[in-house]
KEKEMI-648128 format. One record per residue (C-alpha): x, y, z. Coordinates in steps of 0.2 Angstrom, whole numbers, plus 5000, padded with zeros to 4 digits. Each point is the difference from the previous one (the first is absolute). Layout:
! KEKEMI-648128
XYZ...
This chain:
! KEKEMI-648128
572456334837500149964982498849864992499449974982498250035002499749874988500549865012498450085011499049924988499849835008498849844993498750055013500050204994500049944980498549875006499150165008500550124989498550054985500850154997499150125009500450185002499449975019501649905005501750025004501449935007500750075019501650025005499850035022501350065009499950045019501550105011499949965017501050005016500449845007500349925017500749804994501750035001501349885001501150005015501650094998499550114985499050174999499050074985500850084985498450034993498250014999499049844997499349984982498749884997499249984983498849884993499049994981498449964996498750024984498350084999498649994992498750125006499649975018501149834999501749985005501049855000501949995005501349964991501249885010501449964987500550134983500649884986501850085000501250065016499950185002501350115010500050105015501450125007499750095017501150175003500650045016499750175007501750055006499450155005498649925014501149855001501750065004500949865010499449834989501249865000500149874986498250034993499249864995498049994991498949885010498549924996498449975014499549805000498349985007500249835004501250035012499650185004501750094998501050054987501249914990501750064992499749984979501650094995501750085005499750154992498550114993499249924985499149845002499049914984498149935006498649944992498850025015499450135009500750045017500650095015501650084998501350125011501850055002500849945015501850045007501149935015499850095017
């Protein structure tokens, strides 16, 4: 993932910000197994879910939108993923509660946090 931590440094964190040397800005990001996979495909990677968020001592708020697109590339793992097919990045919708296809290869651009995984054809 690459981002300008600049464009972390939303209106609502400038309006927050006094400062401090008791803040910071978070980047979160969470591995995880997953069990919404589309039918027909299999995993080609572990889930990565990251989110950002601002705190000021004990407060946190979350940042929903950076100012500027970032970028995010996920590997595969040829090595425990030995037969993927046509490897594709996907992207979890909560609304609908599966996952969506963002890109044909790798690399997708965002502006939001979110649930991401490599999937491949059965």
């Amino acid at each position: 993932m690459s981002i300008n931590p600049k464009d972390l440094y939303t209106y609502r964190v400038s309006a927050l910000d006094k400062g401090d040397k008791d803040s910071n800005l978070q980047i979160n990001i969470k591995r995880q197994g997953e069990s919404h996979i589309p039918r027909g495909k299999k995993i080609a990677s572990r889930a990565y879910e990251f989110h950002f968020g601002f705190q000021v001592g004990r407060n946190t708020i979350d940042i929903d939108q950076i100012l500027r697109s970032g970028k995010l590339t996920l590997n595969l793992d040829n090595i425990l993923y030995l037969n993927a097919k046509n490897v594709e990045l996907y992207k979890y919708d909560n609304g609908k509660g599966e996952y969506i296809k963002t890109s044909n290869n790798r690399t997708i651009s965002f502006n939001k946090g979110g649930k991401y995984i490599l999937l491949s054809n059965r």
